[in-house]
C-alpha positions in Angstrom: 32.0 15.6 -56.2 32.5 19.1 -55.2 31.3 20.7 -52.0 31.1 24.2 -51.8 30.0 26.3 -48.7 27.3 28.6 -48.9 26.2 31.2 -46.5 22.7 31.6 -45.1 20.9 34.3 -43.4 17.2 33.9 -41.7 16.4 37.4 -41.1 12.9 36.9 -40.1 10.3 34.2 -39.4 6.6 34.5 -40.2 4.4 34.4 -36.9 1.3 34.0 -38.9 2.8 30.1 -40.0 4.5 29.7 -36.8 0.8 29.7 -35.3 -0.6 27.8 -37.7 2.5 24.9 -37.5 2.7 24.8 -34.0 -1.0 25.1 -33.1 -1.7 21.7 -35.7 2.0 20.0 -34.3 0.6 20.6 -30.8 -2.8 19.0 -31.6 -1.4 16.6 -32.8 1.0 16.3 -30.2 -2.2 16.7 -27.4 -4.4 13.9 -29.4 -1.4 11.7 -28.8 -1.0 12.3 -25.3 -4.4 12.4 -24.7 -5.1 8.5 -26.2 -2.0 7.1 -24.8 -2.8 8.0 -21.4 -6.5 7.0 -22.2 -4.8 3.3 -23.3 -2.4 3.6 -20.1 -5.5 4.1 -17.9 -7.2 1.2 -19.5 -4.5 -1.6 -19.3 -4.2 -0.1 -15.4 -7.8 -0.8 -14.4 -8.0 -4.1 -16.5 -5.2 -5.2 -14.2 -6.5 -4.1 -11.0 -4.5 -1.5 -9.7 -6.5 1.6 -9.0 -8.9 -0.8 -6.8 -5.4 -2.2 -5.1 -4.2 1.2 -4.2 -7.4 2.1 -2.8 -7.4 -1.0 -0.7 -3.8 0.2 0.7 -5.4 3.4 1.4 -8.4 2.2 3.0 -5.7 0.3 5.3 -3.7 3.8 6.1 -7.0 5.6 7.1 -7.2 8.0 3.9 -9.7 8.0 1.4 -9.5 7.6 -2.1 -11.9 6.4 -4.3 -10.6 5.9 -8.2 -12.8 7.9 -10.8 -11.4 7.3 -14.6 -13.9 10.1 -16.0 -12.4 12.6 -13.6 -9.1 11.6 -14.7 -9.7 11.5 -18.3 -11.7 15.2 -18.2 -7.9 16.8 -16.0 -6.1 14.8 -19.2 -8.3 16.8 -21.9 -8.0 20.2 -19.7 -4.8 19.8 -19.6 -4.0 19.1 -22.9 -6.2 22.0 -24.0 -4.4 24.5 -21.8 -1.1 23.2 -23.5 -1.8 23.6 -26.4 -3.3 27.0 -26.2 0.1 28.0 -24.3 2.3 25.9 -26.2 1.6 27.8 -29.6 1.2 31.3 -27.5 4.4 30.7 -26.7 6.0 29.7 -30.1 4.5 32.6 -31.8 5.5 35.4 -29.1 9.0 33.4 -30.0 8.6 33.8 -33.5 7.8 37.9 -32.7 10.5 38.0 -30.4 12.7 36.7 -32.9 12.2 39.2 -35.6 12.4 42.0 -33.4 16.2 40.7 -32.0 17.1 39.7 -35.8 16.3 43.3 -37.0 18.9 44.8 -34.2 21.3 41.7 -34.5 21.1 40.6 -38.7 19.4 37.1 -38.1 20.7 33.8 -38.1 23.9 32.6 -40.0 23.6 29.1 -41.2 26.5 27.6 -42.9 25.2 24.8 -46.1 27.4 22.4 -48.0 26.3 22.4 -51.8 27.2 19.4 -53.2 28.0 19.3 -56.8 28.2 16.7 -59.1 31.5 17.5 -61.8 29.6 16.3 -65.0 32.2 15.2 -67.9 31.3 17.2 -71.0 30.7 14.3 -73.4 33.4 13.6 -76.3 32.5 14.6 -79.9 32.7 11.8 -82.2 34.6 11.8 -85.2 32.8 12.6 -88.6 33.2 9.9 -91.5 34.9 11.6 -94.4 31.7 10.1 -96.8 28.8 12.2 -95.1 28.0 15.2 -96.4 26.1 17.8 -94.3 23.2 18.5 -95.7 22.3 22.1 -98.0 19.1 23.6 -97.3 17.9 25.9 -100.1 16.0 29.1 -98.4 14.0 31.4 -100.1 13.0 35.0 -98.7 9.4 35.3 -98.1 8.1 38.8 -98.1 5.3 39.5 -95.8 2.9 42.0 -96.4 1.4 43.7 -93.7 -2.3 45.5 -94.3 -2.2 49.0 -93.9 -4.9 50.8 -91.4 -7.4 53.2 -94.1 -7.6 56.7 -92.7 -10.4 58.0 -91.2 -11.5 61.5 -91.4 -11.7 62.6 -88.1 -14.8 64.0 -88.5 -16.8 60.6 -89.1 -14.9 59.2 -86.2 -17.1 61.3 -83.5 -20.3 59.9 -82.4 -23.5 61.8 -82.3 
């Protein structure tokens, strides 16, 4: 196997698919968050905490009163605003990019090509008793239809 190393240059990067990658990777990314801590927050209450930690705060004068529907609405908002910002951010990148890699040249990326040496395959001998085979050919002659003339006068309309 034969490895030969190739030069790469990524002069520019699209912002229009930046924006569309990014904004579906961060949804995706948000959704995640977003249902995890929503499973977090469940397993918490199920076990009793948010009700113990008011109890200790009740006990050191300061109010707190646990409200999962609060919670859950700053977890959306804030997944909302991140991923609005997240892919704002990755596309001014993107922009930013282009503009440095027109002064600079881009991005040089070395690649290793691998190549596989194929061996040519070996011809096998011919038995002395075949023949190769003789095809008679014939000439065909093609006629082609010749276009009629037409006066140009009986070409015009009208």
């Amino acid at each position: 196997m034969a490895v030969r190393r190739v030069r790469r240059v990524v002069r520019k990067i699209d912002p229009w698919t930046v924006l569309k990658v990014s904004f579906v990777f961060n949804v995706i990314a948000a959704l995640a968050f977003v249902l995890g801590t929503w499973v977090m927050w469940s397993i918490v209450v199920q076990r009793g905490i948010p009700q113990q930690i008011a109890d200790l705060a009740d006990n050191l004068t300061v109010t707190f009163t646990p409200d999962g529907e609060l919670y859950f609405r700053i977890v959306v908002l804030l997944a909302v605003v991140w991923v609005v910002s997240s892919t704002a951010l990755l596309t001014l990148g993107s922009v930013l990019y282009n503009l440095i890699s027109d002064v600079v040249g881009g991005l040089e990326i070395v690649v290793l090509e691998e190549t596989y040496n194929l061996r040519a395959p070996v011809p096998q001998p011919v038995p002395n008793n075949v023949r190769p085979a003789v095809h008679q050919t014939r000439p065909v002659a093609t006629v082609e239809p010749v276009p009629e003339r037409v006066p140009a006068r009986a070409n015009r309309s009208g």
